[in-house]
N, C-alpha and C positions, 0 to 999 in steps of 0.2 A: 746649232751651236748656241749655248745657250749665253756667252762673252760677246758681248755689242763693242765693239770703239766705232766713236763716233764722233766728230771733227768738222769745225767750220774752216773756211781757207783764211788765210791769216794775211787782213790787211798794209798797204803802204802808211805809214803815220807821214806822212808830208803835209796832212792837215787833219783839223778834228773830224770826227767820223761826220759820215749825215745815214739820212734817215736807209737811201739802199742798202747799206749795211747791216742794220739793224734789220732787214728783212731777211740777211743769212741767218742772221743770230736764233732768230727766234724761229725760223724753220725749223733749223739743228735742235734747236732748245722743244720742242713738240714733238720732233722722235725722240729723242734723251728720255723724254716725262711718260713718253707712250710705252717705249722700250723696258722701263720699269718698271709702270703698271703691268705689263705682261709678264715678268717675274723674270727676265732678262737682267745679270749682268753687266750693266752698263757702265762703259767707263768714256766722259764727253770731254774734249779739250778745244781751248780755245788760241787766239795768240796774237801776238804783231808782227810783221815782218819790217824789221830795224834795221836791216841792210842792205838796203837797196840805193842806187844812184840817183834817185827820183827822190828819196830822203833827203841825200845832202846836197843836191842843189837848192835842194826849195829849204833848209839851215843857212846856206849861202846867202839864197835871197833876201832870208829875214835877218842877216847881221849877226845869229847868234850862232854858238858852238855846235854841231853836230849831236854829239851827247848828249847836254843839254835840249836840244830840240827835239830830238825823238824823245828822250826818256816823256819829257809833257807831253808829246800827244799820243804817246803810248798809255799813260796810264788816263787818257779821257776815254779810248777806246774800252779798258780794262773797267772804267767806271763805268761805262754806257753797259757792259754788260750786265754789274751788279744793278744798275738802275732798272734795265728792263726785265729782273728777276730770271737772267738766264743761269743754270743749274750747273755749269761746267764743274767737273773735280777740279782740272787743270788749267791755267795758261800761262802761254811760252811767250815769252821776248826774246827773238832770236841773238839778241846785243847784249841781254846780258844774264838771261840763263847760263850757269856753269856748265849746264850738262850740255848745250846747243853745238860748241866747237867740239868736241871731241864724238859727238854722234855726223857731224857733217863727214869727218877724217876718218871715222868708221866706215861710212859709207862709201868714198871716195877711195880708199885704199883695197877697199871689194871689187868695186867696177876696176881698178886699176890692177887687179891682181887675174881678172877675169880676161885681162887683154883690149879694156874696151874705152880705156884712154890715150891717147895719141895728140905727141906738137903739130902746127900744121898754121903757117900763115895764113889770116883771113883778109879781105876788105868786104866790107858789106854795109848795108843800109842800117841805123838802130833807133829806136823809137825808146828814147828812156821812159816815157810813160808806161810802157808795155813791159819794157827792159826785155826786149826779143830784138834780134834782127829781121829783117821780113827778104822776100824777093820783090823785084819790081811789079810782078804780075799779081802779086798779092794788096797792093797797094789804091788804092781808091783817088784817082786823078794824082799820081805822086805823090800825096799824102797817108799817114797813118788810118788805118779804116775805123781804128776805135776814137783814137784821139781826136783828127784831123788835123794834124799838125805835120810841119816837114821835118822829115827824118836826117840824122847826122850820117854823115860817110865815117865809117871807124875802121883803122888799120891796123891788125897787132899780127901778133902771134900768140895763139893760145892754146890752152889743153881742150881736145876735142873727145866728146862721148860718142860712141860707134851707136845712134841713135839709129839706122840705117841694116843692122843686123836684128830689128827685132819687131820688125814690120807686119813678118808673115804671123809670129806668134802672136802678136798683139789682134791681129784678125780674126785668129781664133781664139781668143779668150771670149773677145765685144760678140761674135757672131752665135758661141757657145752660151751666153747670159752666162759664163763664169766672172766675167768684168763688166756688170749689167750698168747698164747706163741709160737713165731718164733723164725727161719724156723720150719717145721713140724718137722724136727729130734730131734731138740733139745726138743719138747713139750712130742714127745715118749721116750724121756730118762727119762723128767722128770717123766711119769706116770708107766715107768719100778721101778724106784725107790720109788714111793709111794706103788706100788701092793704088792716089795718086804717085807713093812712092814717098818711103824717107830718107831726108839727108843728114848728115852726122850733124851734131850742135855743139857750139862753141860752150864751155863749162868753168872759164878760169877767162879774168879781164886784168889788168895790169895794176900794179899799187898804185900805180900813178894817175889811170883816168879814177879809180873809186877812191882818190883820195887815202889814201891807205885804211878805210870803212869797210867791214867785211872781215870776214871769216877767211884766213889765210891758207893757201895752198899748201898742205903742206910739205913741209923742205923747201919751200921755192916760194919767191919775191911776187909774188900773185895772191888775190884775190877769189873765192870762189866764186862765180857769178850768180848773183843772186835765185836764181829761181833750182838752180840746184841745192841753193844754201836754203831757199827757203819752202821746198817742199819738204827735206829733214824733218824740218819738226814734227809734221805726224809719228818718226820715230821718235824726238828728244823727250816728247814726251811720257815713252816706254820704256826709255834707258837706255835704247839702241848703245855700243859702245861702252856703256858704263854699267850700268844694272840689267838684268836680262830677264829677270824674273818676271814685269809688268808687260816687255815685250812677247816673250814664249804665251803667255794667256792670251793677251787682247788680240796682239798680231798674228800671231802663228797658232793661236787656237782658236780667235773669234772671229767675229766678221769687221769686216772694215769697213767703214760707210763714210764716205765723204759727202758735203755738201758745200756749193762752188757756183758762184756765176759762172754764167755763158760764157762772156770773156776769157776765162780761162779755164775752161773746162778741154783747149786742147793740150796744156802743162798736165793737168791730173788724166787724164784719159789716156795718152800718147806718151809724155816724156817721163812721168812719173813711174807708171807700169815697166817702163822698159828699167830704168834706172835700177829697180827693187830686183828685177827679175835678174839685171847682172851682178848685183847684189846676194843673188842668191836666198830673196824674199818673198813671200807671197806677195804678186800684187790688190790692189782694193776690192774686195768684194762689190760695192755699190757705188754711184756714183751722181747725187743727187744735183742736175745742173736747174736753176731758178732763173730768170729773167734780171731785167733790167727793171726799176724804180724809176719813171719818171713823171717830169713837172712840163706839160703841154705837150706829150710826144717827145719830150728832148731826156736824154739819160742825165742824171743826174750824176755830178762828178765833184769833189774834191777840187780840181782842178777848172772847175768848167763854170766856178762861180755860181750855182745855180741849187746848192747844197740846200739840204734841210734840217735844220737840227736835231736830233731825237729830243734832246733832255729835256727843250721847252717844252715841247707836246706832253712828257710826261709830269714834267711840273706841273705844268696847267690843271692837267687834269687829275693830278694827285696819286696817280696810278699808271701803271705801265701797260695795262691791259686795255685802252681805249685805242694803242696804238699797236700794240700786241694783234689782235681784234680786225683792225681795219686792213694791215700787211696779211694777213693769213684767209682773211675770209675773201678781202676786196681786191686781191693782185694773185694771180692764179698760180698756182706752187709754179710750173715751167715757164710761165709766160714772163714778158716786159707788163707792167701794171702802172697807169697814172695816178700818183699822189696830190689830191688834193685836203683842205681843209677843212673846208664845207661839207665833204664828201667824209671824212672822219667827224665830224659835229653828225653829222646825218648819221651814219650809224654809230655812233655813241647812245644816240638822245633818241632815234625813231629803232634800234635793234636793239640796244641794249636793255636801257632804260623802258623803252615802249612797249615793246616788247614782255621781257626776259623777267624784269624790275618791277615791271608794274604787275603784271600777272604772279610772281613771288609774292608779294608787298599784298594785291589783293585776296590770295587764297590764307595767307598766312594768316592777315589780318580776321578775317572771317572765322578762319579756322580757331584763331584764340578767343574769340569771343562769344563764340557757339560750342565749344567743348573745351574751352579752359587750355587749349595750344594740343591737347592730347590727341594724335591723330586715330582714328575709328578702322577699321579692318580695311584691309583694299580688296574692293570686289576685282573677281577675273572678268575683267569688261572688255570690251575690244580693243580700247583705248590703253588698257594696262599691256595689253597683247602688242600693241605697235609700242608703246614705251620701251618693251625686254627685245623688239627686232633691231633698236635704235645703236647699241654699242655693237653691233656684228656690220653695220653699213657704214659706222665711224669707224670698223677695223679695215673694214674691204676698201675704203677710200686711203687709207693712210698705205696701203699694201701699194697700193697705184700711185700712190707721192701726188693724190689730190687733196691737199690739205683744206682748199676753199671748199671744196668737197663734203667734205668731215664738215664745216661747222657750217653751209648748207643744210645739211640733212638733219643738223641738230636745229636749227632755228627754222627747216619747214615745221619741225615735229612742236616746236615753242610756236608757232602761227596754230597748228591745230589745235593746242590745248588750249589757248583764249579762245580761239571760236567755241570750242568743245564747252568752256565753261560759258561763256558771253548766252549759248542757245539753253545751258542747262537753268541758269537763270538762279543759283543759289541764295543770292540775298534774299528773294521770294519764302522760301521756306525759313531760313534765320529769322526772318522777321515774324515770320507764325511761332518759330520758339518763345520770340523776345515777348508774345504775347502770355494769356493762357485760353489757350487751344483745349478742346474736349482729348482725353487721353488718346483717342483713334489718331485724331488729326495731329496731333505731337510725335506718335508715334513713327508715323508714315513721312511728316517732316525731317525728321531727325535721321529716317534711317538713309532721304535721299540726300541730304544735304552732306550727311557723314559718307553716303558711297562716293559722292563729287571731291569734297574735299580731299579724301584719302586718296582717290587714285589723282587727282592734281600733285598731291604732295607725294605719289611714287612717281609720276613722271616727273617732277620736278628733280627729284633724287638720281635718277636717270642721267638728265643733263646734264646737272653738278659733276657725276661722275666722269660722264664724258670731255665735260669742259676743262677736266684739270691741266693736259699737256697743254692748251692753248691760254686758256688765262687762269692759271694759277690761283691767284689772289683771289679770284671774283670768284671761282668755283668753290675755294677753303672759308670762302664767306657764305656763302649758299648753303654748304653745308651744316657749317656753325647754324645759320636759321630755320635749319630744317630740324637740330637736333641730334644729327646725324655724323659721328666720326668720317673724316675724308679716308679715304683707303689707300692702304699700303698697295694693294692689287688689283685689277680690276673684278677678280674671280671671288675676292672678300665679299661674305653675305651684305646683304642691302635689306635691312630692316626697317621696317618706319611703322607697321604695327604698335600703338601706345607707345610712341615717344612723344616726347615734348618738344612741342615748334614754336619758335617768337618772331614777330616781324625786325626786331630791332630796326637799326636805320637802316631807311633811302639805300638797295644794294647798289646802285649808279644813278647818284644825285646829278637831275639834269641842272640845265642853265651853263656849264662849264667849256668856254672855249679854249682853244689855244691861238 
């Protein structure tokens, strides 16, 4: 299929984003750029999730208006993402997108037409952080297992989803790879938790506990609960209910690919799929689960005071890609990853720059000043031979959702070409140019210094290509000093045969903290 949708999960705004966040962003935002490069259809959306109870207690807390309070730290979310150059067509506010209510009532009036809503007095345990009820046996010394906090007793009667009839089919989708779900662990959780048996889920909470906040039931004095309200949006953004055109391509013709923390990877994997299915929709093709962001072993939360900011880091450093960079290389696509700062200076200053920067900065430099920036033929040398195997090991790692992977294998191959050149020793020969040498000895100079330079500046052109889903900026900059247009594709020719190369500046000027 050649229609990609592709979807990050769409935050609580109860407070300004931090840095875990921005590590969905920019996962999503590296298949979107990958996805393209491969001549793929792509349509990426992003969003907030503006109604949730977790919202308007923490407006409570802070004295201001509801509305008010989300709308600001919605649009910091909406800003973090133009800041950190992520590529989205779309994003959703589910509070005040026009098209958000009437795609939830679409939805809602399908599973309700299907037979698979039903009243039904509850009492149960609920964790607003989560905004789930739990069982007691699910619970971690009586407490919330995400949160750690004691959960409230809540008594209503609400509209219940027949979650419970769609257990076997959801076994076989996950067991089939038709509802593929990475890494492998997190696809055995979810199949531990289907075998163990599902129970119906409450879908509709009262106008009175949400405040009357939320997307209304409709015909009836309720609420929809949020996670029904806010898994919608990967439809609202298709037109679900309203326009159907964006929907029939992306959804019903292309592949769907979520990308989601752990944390709720059992909403998207479990509650979601069933909902679509009584819906009468395909459920998600893919379902990319990431780890956890944390600061000393402790996850890092919103709530848990212990937050990071993106936007300084990116101020600091004047670019999004130092932090782009350190989330994608330094925190393993499925795993929990510890953020540190030292640890981003470090690879800023000893990978980027040390690396990537300085080796650019010195072939280019050489390069202009021994041939006027015009690069000389690229010999078929060995080293040209592992450059052209280098984008089929960055496709084969993104195939697998090991994104640290991908830029791995691109910064072993930036270790080899410093040493490659460091042994080949070219200022040696330059500096026989810069004399006058008997025509043999110019001859024989020129022609090794031109074979060095030239396949430096293919494999450099390599990387650049490579690096563009991950940092953007830094690779449209690379490019620009090689001379060399950035590609619409990845399968677009790569020429560097007499083009003109300049060092311009510093590609990652050290000295810069955050």
């Amino acid at each position: 299929m050649n229609e990609i949708y592709i979807t990050t999960s769409i935050p609580y705004v109860n407070a300004a984003p931090h840095v875990g966040f921005a590590l969905e962003l920019v996962q999503a935002d590296a298949y979107a750029r990958h996805f393209r490069l491969l001549g793929h259809d792509v349509r990426f959306q992003c969003g907030t999730d503006d109604n949730s109870l977790k919202n308007v207690r923490s407006a409570e807390a802070a004295g201001q208006q509801v509305k008010d309070f989300v709308n600001a730290n919605a649009d910091r979310f909406e800003r973090l993402g133009r800041q950190l150059d992520i590529s989205n067509e779309e994003f959703v506010r589910t509070s005040r997108d026009p098209r958000h209510a009437a795609c939830v009532h679409a939805l809602w009036r399908a599973c309700a037409g299907n037979g698979d809503l039903y009243r039904k007095a509850y009492e149960g345990l609920y964790c607003v952080g989560c905004e789930q009820f739990y069982e007691l046996s699910e619970l971690d010394d009586g407490r919330c297992p995400e949160h750690g906090i004691a959960l409230e007793i809540i008594r209503e009667e609400n509209w219940f989803f027949r979650l419970s009839r769609y257990g076997d089919r959801l076994i076989e989708l996950v067991q089939s790879g038709e509802l593929l779900i990475v890494p492998a662990h997190r696809r055995n959780e979810v199949l531990a938790l289907l075998r163990r048996g599902l129970t119906d889920i409450s879908v509709s909470r009262s106008a009175e506990r949400a405040r009357g906040w939320g997307v209304p039931v409709p015909d009836e004095d309720e609420v929809v609960y949020v996670w029904f309200d806010a898994l919608a949006n990967y439809l609202t953004g298709l037109g679900h209910g309203s326009d159907q055109a964006l929907l029939q391509r992306y959804w019903k013709g292309g592949q769907r690919v979520h990308v989601v923390g752990k944390g709720i990877s059992k909403f998207h994997a479990i509650y979601w799929p069933a909902i679509l299915l009584s819906a009468g929709l395909p459920p998600p093709s893919s379902i990319l689960v990431h780890g956890y962001v944390t600061v000393d072993g402790r996850k890092i939360g919103k709530s848990a005071g212990n937050g990071i900011n993106p936007e300084r880091i990116i101020q600091a450093y004047g670019t999004p890609d130092a932090l782009r960079y350190y989330l994608l290389r330094h925190i393993r696509s499925g795993d929990d990853g510890d953020f540190s700062a030292e640890r981003l200076e470090a690879a800023w200053s000893g990978e980027l720059a040390g690396q990537l920067g300085n080796l650019a900065n010195r072939v280019l430099t050489l390069l202009s000043a021994s041939f006027d920036g015009i690069v000389p033929p690229v010999p078929d040398s060995d080293f040209v031979q592992q450059a052209i195997r280098l984008p089929e090991k960055v496709a084969q790692a993104f195939d697998a959702y090991e994104l640290h992977v991908c830029l791995a294998d691109i910064f072993e191959f930036v270790g080899e070409a410093n040493r490659r050149f460091t042994k080949q020793a070219p200022w040696a020969d330059a500096k026989v140019l810069a004399g006058d040498p008997p025509a043999e000895d110019r001859k024989a100079a020129s022609a090794r210094l031109g074979a060095c330079l030239a396949e430096q500046v293919y494999g450099l052109a390599i990387v650049a290509r490579c690096l563009l889903p991950f940092l953007p900026h830094s690779a449209a900059a690379l490019h620009s000093r090689l001379g060399i247009p950035s590609p619409c594709l990845y399968r677009d020719p790569l020429i560097v045969n007499g083009v003109k190369a300049a060092p311009q500046t510093v590609l990652f000027p050290r000295g810069t903290t955050a």
